[in-house]
C-alpha positions as CSV (number, residue, x, y, z in Angstrom):
1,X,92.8,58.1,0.4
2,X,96.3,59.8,1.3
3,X,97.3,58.7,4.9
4,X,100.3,60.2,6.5
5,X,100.7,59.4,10.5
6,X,102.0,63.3,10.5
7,X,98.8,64.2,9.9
8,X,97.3,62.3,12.6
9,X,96.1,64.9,15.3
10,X,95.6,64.1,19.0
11,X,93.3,65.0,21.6
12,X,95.2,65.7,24.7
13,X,92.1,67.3,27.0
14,X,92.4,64.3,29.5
15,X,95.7,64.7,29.9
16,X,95.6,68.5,30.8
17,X,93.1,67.3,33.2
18,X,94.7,65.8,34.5
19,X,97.6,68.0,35.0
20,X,94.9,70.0,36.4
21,X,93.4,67.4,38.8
22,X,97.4,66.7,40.1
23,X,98.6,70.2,40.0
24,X,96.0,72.5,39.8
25,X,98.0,74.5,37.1
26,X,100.7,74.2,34.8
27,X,103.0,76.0,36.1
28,X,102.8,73.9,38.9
29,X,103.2,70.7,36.8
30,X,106.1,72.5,35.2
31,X,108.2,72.2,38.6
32,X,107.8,68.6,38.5
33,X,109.4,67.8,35.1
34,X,112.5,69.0,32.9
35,X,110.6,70.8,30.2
36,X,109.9,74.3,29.5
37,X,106.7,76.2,29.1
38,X,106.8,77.0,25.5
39,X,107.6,73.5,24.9
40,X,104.7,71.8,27.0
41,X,102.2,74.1,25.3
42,X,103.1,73.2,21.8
43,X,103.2,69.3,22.8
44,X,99.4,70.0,24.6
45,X,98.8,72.2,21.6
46,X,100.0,69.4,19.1
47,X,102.0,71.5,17.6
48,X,104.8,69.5,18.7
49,X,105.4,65.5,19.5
50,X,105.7,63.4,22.3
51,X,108.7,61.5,22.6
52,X,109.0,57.9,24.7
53,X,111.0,59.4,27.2
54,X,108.4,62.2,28.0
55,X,105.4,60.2,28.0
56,X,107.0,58.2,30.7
57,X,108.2,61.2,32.5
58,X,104.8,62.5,32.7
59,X,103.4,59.3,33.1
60,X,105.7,58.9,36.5
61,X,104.6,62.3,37.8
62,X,101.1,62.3,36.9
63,X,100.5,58.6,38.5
64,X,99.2,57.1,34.9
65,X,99.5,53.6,34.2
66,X,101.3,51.8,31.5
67,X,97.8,50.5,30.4
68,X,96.2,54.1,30.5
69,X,98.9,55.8,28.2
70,X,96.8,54.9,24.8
71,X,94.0,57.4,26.8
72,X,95.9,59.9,27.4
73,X,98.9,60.0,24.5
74,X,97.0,58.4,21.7
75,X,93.2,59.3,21.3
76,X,92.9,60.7,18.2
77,X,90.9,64.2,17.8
78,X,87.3,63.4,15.7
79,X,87.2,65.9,13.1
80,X,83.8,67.2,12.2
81,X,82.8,67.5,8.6
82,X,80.5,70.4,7.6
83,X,78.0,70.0,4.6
């Protein structure tokens, strides 16, 4: 089996709901943190990566728990095999 963690694609649907549930929009979440459009939707989009500092960042703003980040930064996306 070839394993690469690059190749390890999240599901990050609870935390734009939650963006949602605090801000009612993005843009509106975007005034809160230093981070521009194009780059939030690529990091929502898993296009792009997370880093420490940003989890903790939204973490902060979005009033998520240490315990809670694995939820929100680390559920993996369940790919669905067709036969």
């Amino acid at each position: 089996m070839d394993f690469s963690y690059d190749s390890i694609e999240y599901d990050y649907s609870k935390l734009k709901g939650r963006i949602t549930e605090k801000f009612g929009t993005q843009s509106e979440f975007l005034k809160a943190i230093t981070m521009s459009e194009p780059t939030l939707i690529k990091k929502l989009n898993g296009k792009s990566k997370f880093c420490q500092s940003e989890m903790e960042m939204f973490c902060e703003v979005l009033n998520i728990s240490t315990d809670e980040i694995p939820i929100y930064f680390f559920t993996r996306k369940v790919r669905k095999n067709l036969i």
